[in-house]
Each structure stands twice: as structure tokens, then as C-alpha cells.
C-alpha positions, 0 to 999 in steps of 0.5 A: 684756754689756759687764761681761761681755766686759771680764771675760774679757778681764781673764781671758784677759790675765791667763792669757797674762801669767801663761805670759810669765811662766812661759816667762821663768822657765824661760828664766833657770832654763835659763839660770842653771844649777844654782846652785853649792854651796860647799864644798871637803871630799871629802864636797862634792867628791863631790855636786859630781861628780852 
């Protein structure tokens, strides 16, 4: 029973890391923004204003 219990903390412990971490990543991504293209031809200039 004990092997049991020590298992789904392993579990749960691995689920709640794995939501930091996802919250984090959206975090940065937020803020970060968009990466920035590179390019200055009128074609660039274009997609840079979407």
C-alpha cells in the first residue's frame, strides 16, 4: 500500500511540475511577443504590417 501511495504522489508531483511549467512557458511566450522577422523588401514590409 505504501509503494502504492508513494506512486501517486510521484504522479501528482509530476502533473503539477508539468502545469508550472506550461503556465511559465505561456508566460514568456506573452511576454516575448511575436518573434520579429527580418527583412526590409516591400513583399516583408507587407507581412510585417498583419
Amino acid at each position: 500500500m505504501i509503494e502504492i501511495q508513494a506512486l501517486l504522489k510521484r504522479v501528482v508531483d509530476k502533473r503539477q511540475l508539468t502545469q508550472k511549467y506550461r503556465a511559465l512557458q505561456h508566460q514568456v511566450h506573452r511576454l516575448e511577443g511575436a518573434p520579429r522577422l527580418v527583412g526590409k523588401t516591400p513583399a516583408m514590409q507587407k507581412v510585417n504590417l498583419l
